[in-house]
RODO-2510 file (C-alpha; in nm, 4 decimals, decimal comma):
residues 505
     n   res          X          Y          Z
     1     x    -6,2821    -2,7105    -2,7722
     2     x    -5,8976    -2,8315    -2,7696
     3     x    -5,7926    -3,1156    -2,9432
     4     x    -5,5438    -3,1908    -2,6586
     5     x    -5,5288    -3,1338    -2,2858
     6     x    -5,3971    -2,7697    -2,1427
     7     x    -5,0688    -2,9244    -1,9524
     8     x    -4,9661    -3,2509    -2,0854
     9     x    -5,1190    -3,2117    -2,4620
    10     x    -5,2969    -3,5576    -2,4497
    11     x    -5,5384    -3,6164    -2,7035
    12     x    -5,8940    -3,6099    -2,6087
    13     x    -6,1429    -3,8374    -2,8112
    14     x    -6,3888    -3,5721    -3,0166
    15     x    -6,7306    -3,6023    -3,1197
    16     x    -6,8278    -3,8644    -3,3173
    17     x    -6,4992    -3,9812    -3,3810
    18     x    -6,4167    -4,2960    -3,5364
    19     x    -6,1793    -4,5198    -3,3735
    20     x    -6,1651    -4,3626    -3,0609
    21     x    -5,9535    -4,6293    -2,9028
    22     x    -5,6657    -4,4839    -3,1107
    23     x    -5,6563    -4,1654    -2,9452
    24     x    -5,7344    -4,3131    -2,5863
    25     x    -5,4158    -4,5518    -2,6899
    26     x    -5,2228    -4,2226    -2,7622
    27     x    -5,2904    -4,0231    -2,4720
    28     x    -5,2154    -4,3584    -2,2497
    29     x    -4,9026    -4,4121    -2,4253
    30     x    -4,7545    -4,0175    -2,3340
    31     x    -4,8538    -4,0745    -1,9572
    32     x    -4,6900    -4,4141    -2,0136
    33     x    -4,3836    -4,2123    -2,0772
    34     x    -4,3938    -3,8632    -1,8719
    35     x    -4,5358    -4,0271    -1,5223
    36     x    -4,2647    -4,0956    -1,2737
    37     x    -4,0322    -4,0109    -1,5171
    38     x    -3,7006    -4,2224    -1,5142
    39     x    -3,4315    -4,2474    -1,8049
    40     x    -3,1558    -4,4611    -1,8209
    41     x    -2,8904    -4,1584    -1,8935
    42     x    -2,8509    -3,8693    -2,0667
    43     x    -2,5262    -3,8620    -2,2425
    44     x    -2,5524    -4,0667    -2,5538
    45     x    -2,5379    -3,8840    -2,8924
    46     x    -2,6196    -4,2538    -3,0657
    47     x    -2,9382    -4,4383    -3,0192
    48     x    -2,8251    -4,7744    -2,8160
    49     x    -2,7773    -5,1064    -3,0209
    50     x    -2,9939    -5,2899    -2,8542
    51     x    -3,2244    -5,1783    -2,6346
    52     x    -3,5754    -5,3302    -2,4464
    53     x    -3,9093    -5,1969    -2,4736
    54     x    -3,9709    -4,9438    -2,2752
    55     x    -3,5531    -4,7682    -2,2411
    56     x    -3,5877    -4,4368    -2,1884
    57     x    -3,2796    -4,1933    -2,2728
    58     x    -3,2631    -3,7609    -2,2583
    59     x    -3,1245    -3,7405    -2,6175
    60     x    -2,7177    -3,5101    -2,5412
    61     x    -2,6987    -3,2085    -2,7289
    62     x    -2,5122    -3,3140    -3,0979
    63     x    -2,6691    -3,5999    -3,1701
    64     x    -2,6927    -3,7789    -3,5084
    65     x    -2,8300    -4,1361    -3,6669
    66     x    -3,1879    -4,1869    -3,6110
    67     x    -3,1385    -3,9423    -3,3128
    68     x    -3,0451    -3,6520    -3,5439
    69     x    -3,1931    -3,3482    -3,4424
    70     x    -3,3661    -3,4618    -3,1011
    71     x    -3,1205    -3,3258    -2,8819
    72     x    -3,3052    -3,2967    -2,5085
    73     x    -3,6249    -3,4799    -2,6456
    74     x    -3,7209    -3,8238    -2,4354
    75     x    -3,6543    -4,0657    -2,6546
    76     x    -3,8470    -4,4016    -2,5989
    77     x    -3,7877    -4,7670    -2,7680
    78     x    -4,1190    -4,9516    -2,8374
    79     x    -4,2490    -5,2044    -3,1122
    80     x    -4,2389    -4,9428    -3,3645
    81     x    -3,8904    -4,8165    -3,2736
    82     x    -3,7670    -4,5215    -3,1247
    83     x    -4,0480    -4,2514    -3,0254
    84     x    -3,9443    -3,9128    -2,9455
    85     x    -4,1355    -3,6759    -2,7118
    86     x    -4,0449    -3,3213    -2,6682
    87     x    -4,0246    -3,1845    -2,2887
    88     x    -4,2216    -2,9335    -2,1309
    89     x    -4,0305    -2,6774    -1,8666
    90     x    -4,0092    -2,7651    -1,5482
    91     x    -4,0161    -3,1574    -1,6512
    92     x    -3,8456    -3,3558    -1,3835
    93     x    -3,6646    -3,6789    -1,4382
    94     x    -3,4189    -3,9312    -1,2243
    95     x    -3,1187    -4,0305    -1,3989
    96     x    -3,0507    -4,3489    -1,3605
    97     x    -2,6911    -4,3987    -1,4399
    98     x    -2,6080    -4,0870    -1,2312
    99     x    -2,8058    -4,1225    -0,9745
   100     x    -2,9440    -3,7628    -1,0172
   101     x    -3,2232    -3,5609    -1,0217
   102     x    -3,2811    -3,3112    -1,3445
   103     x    -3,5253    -3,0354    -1,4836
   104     x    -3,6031    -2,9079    -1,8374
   105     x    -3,5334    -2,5374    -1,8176
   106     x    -3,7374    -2,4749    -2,1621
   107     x    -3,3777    -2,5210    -2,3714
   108     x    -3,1734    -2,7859    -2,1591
   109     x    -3,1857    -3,0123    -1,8496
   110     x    -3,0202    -2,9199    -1,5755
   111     x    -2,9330    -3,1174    -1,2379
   112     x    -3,1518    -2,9915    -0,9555
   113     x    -2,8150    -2,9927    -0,7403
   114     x    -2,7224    -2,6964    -0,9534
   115     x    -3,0351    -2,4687    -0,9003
   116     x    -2,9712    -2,2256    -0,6910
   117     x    -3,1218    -2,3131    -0,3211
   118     x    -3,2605    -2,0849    -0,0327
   119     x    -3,3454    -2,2067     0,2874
   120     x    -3,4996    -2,0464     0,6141
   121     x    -3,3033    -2,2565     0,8628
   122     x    -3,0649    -2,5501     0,7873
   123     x    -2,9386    -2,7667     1,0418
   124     x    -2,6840    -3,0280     1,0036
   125     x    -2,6522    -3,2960     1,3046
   126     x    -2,7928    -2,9706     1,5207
   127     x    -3,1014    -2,7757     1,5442
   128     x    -3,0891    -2,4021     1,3753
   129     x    -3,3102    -2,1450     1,5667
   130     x    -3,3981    -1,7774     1,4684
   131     x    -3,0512    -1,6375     1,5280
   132     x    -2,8306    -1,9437     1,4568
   133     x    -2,9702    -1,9947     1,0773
   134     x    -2,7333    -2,2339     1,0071
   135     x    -2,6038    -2,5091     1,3119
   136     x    -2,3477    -2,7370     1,2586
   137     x    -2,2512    -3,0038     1,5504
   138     x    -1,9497    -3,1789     1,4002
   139     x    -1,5827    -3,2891     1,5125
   140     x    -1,4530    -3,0427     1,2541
   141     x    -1,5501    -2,8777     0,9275
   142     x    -1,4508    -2,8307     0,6078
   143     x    -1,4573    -2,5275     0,3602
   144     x    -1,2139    -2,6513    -0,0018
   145     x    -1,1488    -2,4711    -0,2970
   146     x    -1,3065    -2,5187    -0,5732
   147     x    -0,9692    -2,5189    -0,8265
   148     x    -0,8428    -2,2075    -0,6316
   149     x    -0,8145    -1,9889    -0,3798
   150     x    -1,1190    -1,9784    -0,1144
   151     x    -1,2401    -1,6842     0,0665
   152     x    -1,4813    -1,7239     0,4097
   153     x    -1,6703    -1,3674     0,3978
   154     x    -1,8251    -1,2249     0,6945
   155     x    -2,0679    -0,8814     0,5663
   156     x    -2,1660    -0,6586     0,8389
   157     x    -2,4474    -0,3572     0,7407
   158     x    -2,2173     0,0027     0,8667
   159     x    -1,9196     0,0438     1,0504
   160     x    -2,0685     0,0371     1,3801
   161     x    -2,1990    -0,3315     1,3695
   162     x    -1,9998    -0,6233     1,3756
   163     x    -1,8373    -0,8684     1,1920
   164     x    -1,5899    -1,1767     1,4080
   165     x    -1,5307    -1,4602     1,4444
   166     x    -1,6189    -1,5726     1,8089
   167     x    -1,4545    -1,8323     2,0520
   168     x    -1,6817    -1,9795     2,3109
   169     x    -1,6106    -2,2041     2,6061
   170     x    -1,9299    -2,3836     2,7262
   171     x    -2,1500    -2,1251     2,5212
   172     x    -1,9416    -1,8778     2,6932
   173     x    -1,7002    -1,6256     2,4921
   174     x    -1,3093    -1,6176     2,5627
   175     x    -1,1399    -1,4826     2,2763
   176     x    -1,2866    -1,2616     1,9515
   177     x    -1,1340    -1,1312     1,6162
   178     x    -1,2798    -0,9136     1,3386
   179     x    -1,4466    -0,5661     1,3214
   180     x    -1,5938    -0,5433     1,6569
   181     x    -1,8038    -0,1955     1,6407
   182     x    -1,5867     0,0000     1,4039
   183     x    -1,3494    -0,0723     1,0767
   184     x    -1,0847    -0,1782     1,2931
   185     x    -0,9414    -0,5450     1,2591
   186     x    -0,8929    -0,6534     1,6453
   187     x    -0,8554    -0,9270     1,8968
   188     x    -1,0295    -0,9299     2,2193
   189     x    -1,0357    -1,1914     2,5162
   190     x    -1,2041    -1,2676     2,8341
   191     x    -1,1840    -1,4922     3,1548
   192     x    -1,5797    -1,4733     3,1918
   193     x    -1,7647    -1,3984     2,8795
   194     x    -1,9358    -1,1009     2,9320
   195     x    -1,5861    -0,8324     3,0095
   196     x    -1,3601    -0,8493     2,7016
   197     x    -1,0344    -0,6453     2,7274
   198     x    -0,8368    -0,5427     2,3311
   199     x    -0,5045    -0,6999     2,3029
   200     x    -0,4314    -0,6090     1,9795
   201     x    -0,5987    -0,3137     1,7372
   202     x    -0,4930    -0,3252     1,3233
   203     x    -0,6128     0,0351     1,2330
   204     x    -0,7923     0,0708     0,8891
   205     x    -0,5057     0,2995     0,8010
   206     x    -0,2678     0,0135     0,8780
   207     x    -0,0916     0,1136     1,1918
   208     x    -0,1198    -0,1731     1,4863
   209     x    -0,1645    -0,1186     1,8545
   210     x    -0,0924    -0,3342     2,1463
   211     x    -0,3257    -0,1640     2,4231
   212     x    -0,2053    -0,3982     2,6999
   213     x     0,1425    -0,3632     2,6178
   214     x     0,3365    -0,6797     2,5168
   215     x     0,5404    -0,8966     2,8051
   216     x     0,8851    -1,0804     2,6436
   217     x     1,1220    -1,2922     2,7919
   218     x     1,4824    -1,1477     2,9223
   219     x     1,6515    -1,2912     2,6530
   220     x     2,0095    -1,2983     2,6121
   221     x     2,3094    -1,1101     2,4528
   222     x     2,3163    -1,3992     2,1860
   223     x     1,9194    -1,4194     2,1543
   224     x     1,7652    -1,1277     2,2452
   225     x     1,3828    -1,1050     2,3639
   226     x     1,3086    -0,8705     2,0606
   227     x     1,5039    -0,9500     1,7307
   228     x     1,5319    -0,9377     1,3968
   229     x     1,4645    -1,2094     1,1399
   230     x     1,7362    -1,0976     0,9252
   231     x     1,9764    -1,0361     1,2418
   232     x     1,8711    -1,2448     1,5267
   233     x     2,1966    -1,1251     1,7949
   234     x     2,0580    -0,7714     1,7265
   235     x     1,8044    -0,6308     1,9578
   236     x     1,6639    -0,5549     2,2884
   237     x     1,7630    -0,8053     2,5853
   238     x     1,6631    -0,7543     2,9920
   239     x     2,0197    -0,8347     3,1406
   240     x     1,8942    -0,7776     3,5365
   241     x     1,6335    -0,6007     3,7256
   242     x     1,5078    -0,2545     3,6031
   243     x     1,7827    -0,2868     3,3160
   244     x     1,7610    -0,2488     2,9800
   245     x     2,0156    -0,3589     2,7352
   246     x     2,1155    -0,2747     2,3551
   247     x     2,2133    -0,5602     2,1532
   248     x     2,4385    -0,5478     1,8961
   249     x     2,6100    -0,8115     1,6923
   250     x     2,5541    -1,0874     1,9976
   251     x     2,7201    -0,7450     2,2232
   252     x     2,5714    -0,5205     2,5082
   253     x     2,7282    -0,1682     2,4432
   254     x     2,4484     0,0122     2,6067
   255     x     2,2858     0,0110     2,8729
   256     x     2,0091     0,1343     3,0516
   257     x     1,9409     0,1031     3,3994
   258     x     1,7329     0,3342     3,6862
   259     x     2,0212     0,4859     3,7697
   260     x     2,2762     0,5770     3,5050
   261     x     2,3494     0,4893     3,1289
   262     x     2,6521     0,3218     3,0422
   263     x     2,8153     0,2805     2,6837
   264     x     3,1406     0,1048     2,6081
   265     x     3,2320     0,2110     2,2377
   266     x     3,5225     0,0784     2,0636
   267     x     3,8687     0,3097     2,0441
   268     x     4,0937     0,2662     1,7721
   269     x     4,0595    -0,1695     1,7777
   270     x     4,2498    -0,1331     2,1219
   271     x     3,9885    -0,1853     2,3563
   272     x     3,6569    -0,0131     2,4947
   273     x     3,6341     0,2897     2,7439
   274     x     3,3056     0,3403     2,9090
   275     x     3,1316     0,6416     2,9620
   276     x     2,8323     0,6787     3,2542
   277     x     2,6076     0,9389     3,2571
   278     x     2,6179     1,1764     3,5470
   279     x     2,2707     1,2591     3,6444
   280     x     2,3580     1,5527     3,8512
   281     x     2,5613     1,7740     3,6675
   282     x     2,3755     1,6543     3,3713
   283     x     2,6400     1,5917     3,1488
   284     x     2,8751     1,3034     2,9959
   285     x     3,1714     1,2667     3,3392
   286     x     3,3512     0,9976     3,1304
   287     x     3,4835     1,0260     2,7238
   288     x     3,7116     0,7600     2,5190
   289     x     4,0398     0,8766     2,3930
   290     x     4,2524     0,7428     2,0899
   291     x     4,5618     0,9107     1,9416
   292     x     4,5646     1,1325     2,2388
   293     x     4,2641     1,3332     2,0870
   294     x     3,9259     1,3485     2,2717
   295     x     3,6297     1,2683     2,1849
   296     x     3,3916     1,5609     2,3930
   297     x     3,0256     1,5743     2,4749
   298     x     2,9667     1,8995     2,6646
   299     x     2,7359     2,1535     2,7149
   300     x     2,7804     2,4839     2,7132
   301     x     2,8298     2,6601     3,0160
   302     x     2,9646     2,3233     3,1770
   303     x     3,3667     2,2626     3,2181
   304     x     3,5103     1,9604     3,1881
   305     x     3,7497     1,8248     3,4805
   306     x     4,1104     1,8370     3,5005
   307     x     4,0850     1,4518     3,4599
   308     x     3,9605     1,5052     3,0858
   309     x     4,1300     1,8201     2,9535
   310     x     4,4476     1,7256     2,8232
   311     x     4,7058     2,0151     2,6961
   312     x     4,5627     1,9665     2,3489
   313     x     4,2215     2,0474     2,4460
   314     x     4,1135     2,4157     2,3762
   315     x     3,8797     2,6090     2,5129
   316     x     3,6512     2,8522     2,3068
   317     x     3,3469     3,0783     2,4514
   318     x     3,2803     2,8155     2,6817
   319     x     3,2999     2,5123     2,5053
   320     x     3,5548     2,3070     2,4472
   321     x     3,6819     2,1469     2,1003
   322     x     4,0410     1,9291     2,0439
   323     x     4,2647     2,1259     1,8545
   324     x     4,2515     2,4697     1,7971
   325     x     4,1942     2,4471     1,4037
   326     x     3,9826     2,7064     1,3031
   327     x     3,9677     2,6185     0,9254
   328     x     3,6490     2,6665     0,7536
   329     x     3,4668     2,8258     1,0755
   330     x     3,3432     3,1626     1,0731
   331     x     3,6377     3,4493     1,1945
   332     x     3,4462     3,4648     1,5331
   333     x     3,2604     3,1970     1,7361
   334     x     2,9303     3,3296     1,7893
   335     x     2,7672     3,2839     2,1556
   336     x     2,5838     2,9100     2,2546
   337     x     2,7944     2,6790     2,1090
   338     x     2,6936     2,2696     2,1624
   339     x     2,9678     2,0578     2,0505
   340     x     2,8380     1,6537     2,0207
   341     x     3,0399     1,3243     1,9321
   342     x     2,8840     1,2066     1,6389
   343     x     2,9981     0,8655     1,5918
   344     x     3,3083     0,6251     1,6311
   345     x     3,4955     0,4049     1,3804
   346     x     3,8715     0,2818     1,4529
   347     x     4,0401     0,6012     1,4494
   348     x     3,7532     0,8090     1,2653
   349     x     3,5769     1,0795     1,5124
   350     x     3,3701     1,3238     1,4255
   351     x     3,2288     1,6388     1,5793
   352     x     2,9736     1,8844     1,5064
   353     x     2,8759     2,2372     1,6590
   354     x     2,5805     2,4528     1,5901
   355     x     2,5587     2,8428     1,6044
   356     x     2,2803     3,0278     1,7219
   357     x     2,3124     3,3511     1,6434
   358     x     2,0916     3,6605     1,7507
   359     x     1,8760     3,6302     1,4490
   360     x     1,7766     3,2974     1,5491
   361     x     1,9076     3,1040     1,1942
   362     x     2,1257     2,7866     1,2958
   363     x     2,3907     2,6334     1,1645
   364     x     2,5230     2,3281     1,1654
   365     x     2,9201     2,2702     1,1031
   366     x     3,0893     1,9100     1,1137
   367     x     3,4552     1,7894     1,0833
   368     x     3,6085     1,4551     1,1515
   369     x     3,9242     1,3045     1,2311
   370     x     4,0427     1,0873     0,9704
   371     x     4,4398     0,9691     0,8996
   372     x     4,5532     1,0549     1,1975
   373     x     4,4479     1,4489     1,1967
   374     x     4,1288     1,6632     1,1852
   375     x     4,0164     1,7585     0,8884
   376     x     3,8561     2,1132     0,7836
   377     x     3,5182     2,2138     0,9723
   378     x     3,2166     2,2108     0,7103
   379     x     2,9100     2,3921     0,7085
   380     x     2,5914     2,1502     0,6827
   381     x     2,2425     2,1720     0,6351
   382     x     1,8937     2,1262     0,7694
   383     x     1,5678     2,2652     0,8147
   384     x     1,6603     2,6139     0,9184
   385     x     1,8962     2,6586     0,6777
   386     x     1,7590     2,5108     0,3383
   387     x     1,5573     2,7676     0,2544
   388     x     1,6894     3,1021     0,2234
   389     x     1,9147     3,3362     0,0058
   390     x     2,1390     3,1426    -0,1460
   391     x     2,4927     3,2988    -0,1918
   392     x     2,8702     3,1521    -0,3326
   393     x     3,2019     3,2163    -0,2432
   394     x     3,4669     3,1294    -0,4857
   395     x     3,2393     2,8654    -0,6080
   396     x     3,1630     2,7517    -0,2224
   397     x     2,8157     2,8054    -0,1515
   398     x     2,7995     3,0245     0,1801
   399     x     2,4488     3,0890     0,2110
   400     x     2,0798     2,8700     0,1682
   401     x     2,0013     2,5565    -0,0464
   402     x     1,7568     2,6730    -0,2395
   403     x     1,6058     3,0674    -0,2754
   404     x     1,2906     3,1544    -0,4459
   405     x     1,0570     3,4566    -0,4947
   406     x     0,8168     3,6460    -0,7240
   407     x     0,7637     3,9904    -0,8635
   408     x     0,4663     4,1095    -1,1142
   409     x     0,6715     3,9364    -1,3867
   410     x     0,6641     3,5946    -1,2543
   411     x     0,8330     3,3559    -0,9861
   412     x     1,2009     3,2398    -0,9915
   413     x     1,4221     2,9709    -0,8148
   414     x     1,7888     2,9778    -0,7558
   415     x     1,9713     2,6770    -0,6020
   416     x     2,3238     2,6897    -0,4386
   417     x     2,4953     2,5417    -0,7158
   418     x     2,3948     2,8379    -0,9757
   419     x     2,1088     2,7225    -1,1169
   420     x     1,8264     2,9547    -1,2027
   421     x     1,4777     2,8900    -1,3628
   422     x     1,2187     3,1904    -1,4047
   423     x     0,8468     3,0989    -1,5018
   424     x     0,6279     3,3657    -1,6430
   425     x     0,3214     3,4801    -1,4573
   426     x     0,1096     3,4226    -1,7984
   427     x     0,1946     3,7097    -2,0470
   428     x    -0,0520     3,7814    -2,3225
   429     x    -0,1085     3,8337    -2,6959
   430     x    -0,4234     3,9852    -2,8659
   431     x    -0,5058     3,7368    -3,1287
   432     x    -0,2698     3,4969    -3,4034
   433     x    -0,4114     3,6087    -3,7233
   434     x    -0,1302     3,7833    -3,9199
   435     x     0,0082     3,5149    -4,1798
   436     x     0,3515     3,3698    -4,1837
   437     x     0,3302     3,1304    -4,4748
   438     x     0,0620     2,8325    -4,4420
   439     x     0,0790     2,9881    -4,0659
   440     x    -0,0754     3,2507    -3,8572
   441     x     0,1335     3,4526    -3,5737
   442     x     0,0881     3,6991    -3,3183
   443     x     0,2513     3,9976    -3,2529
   444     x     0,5574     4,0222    -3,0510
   445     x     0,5824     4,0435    -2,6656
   446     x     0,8459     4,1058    -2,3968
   447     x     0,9035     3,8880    -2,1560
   448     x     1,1303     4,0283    -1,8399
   449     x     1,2550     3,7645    -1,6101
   450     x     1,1737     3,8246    -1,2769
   451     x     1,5013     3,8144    -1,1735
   452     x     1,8437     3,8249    -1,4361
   453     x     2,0367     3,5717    -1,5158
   454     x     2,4525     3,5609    -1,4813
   455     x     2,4773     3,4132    -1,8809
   456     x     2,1830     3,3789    -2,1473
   457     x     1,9361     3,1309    -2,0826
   458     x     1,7699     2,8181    -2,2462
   459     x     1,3837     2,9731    -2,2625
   460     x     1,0598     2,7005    -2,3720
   461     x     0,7127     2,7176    -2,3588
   462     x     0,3593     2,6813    -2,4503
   463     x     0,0124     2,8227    -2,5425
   464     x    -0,2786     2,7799    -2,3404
   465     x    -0,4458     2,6718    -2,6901
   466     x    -0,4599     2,3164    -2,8785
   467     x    -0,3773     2,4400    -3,2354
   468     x    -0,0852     2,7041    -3,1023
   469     x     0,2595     2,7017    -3,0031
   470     x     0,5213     2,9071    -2,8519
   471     x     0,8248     3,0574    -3,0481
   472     x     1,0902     3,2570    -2,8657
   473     x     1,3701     3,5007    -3,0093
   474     x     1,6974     3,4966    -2,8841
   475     x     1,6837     3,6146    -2,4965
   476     x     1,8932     3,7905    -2,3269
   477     x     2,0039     3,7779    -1,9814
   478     x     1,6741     4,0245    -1,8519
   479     x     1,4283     3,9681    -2,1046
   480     x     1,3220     3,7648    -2,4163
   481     x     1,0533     3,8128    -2,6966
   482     x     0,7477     3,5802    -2,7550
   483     x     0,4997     3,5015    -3,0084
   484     x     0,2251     3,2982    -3,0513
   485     x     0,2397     3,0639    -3,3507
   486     x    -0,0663     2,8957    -3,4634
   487     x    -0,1955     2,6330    -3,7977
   488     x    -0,4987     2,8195    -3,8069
   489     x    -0,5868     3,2017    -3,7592
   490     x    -0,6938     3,2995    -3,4056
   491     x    -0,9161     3,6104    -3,3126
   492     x    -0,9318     3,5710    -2,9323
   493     x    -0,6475     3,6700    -2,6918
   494     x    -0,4129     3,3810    -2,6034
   495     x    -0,1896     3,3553    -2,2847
   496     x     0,2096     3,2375    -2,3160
   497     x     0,3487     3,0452    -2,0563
   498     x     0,7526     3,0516    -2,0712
   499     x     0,9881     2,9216    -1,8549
   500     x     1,3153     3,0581    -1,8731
   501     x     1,6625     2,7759    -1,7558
   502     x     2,0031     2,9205    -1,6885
   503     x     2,2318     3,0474    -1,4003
   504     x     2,2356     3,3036    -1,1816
   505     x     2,6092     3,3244    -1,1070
***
């Protein structure tokens, strides 16, 4: 049999033992201690100065004097001085001076408050039910930091559940927000609770939808109903019924109506001349003049009246341009010509035309009118005509942007300024194994560029191989010789990859 008690280790009085009263004293005095357990703190490092029979204390971690070493032990002041008696876990005790509640975890005490808590229901000046775990009736509530930021987190299982925040009226819903069915952030609203209508969808992808449209004041010239924070006289304004105006600058030079278009564009700081769109013959009727040059928006196929054709005006397979400078266009206009105004600024007009020839490649050509003249038309470039073959003309590139290809030797590129790179399609060497030195090398290779090169080129490389490296002789303007060069011998074939950098004209 035990000499002390399975939970509490108090002594039990044996056999034929002497003095029993001793032992019956000790196992009195540790209930005297543990039973509705109660220390004065549990802070002090020091034993007290003076203290009554009876103070209780949780010895802090660190301590020293006669509490030395007794760091979480109870530590009890009788008529024989300070008796120590080691906790067991899950020993409770109130703390006096703190007002709390703490447990021995088997190496410290810890406040109860910071155990981690679960609850089936909780209700706080409200009853919780099955579905509402957790009811709070309150004029407001509060969720702080805790020496930070603060995040409110609302999970939801898969994509087609939901996650929002809901607005109620009476118990009735009016307005949600969150991921309502999908992994779309939206808000939702409705006049009865159970027919909600989407009045604003964030995609996950980040784009945002308005599906019942969005209603704005008129606004004004100097405010307009939809502006910009950096510019706020720049925008969209409603100037009358079924109108539509474009703000610029606290100004209204466009606008839109049923009816017709109007725009009044500046001309040479002397004023504005408006032009209206004519919806039947489908064409600009008005255009501004400055300098006694025109500026002309017309369609082939369409003349222009007497009223805007002045003796300066000239017309070519029928279109019309200002002047009859040809410089820098092709010797003969080529049919379905489109001639456009480009833009506007003091006496600066420019122009652009497109040909469309039988092959079906346009091109775009542009001049403007600048100092008091038009300059020389210039051939631009866009989709159709960036890729291509690329050609020069006295140093004037005539044909695409950029030109590439590939032939059994390997792919080239050739831009319109003259630059040319060739890459190899992956030319191959037997082994590296014939020493050069404290190295090993293979045999020599040709390399023929896929296309030649106008002056020698600039040729690098590499070895599809850790320990190797690529050495080239001097090239020529067709063809170059490699070798593989490696720091230790190689038996097994190894591939060159060379890139070749010069001009092709």
């Amino acid at each position: 049999m035990s000499n002390v008690s399975a939970v509490l280790a108090l002594p039990y009085i044996q056999p034929s033992q002497a003095q029993k009263h001793v032992t019956h004293n000790e196992a009195l005095r540790l209930l005297d201690v543990i039973v509705q357990l109660a220390v004065l703190d549990r802070t002090r490092t020091l034993a007290p100065g003076t203290a009554a029979i009876g103070n209780r204390h949780i010895v802090a971690a660190g301590a020293s004097g006669v509490w030395a070493g007794r760091d979480g032990a109870i530590a009890v002041f009788d008529l024989e001085g300070w008796v120590f008696f080691a906790p067991r876990p899950g020993w409770r005790a109130e703390v006096l001076a703190d007002n709390t509640s703490v447990v021995f975890s088997g190496s410290a005490w810890v406040a109860a408050g910071d155990l981690p808590q679960r609850f089936v229901q909780v209700g706080v000046n409200a009853a919780p039910d099955a579905v509402n775990r957790l009811s709070v009736s309150s004029a407001a509530t509060l969720f702080n930091h805790a020496g930070g930021g603060h995040q409110l987190k609302l999970n939801k299982a898969a994509a087609a559940d939901t996650a929002s925040l809901l607005f109620q009226t009476g118990f009735s819903g009016r307005a949600e927000l969150g991921l309502a069915g999908n992994d779309d952030f939206s808000v939702k609203v409705s006049p009865n609770g159970s027919a909600f209508v989407e009045a604003l969808r964030v995609a996950a992808g980040g784009s945002v939808a308005l599906p019942q449209g969005v209603l704005m004041p008129d606004g004004t010239t100097g405010q307009p109903a939809l502006r910009f924070a950096g510019d706020t006289d720049t925008g969209l304004a409603r100037p009358g019924p079924d109108q539509i105006a474009l703000v610029c600058g606290g100004q209204s030079p466009v606008v839109l109506s049923n009816a017709a278009l109007q725009v009044d564009v500046p001309v040479g700081g002397t004023g504005t001349q408006s032009a209206s769109h004519d919806a039947t013959a489908g064409r600009l009727a008005r255009v501004f003049q400055t300098g006694g040059v025109f500026g002309l928006g017309v369609t082939q196929g369409q003349t222009l009246g007497a009223a805007v054709v002045s003796a300066n005006a000239v017309a070519v397979a029928g279109w019309y341009r200002t002047d009859a400078a040809t410089t820098g266009l092709p010797a003969a206009a080529p049919a379905g010509l489109l001639e456009v105004v480009h833009g506007i600024g003091g006496d600066r007009v420019i122009q652009r035309w497109t040909a469309v020839p039988a092959s079906g490649a346009a091109a775009d050509w542009q001049r403007h009118f600048s100092g008091g003249a038009w300059q020389a038309w210039a051939m631009t470039f866009g989709q159709a005509t960036l890729l291509g073959t690329v050609a020069q003309s006295g140093g004037v590139p005539t044909g695409a942007v950029i030109e590439r290809g590939a032939t059994a030797a390997g792919e080239f590129v050739r831009f319109a300024d003259g630059t040319q790179i060739c890459t190899s399609a992956g030319v191959s060497v037997p082994n590296a194994s014939t020493a050069s030195g404290s190295l090993f090398r293979s045999a020599t290779t040709v390399w023929t560029f896929p296309r030649a090169f106008a002056v020698t080129p600039t040729v690098s490389g590499s070895v599809q191989d850790g320990d190797c490296w690529l050495a080239a002789e001097t090239p020529t303007v067709t063809a170059v010789s490699l070798r593989a060069v490696s720091s230790v011998t190689k038996a097994a074939a190894l591939t060159l990859r060379a890139m070749a950098l010069g001009r092709w004209v």
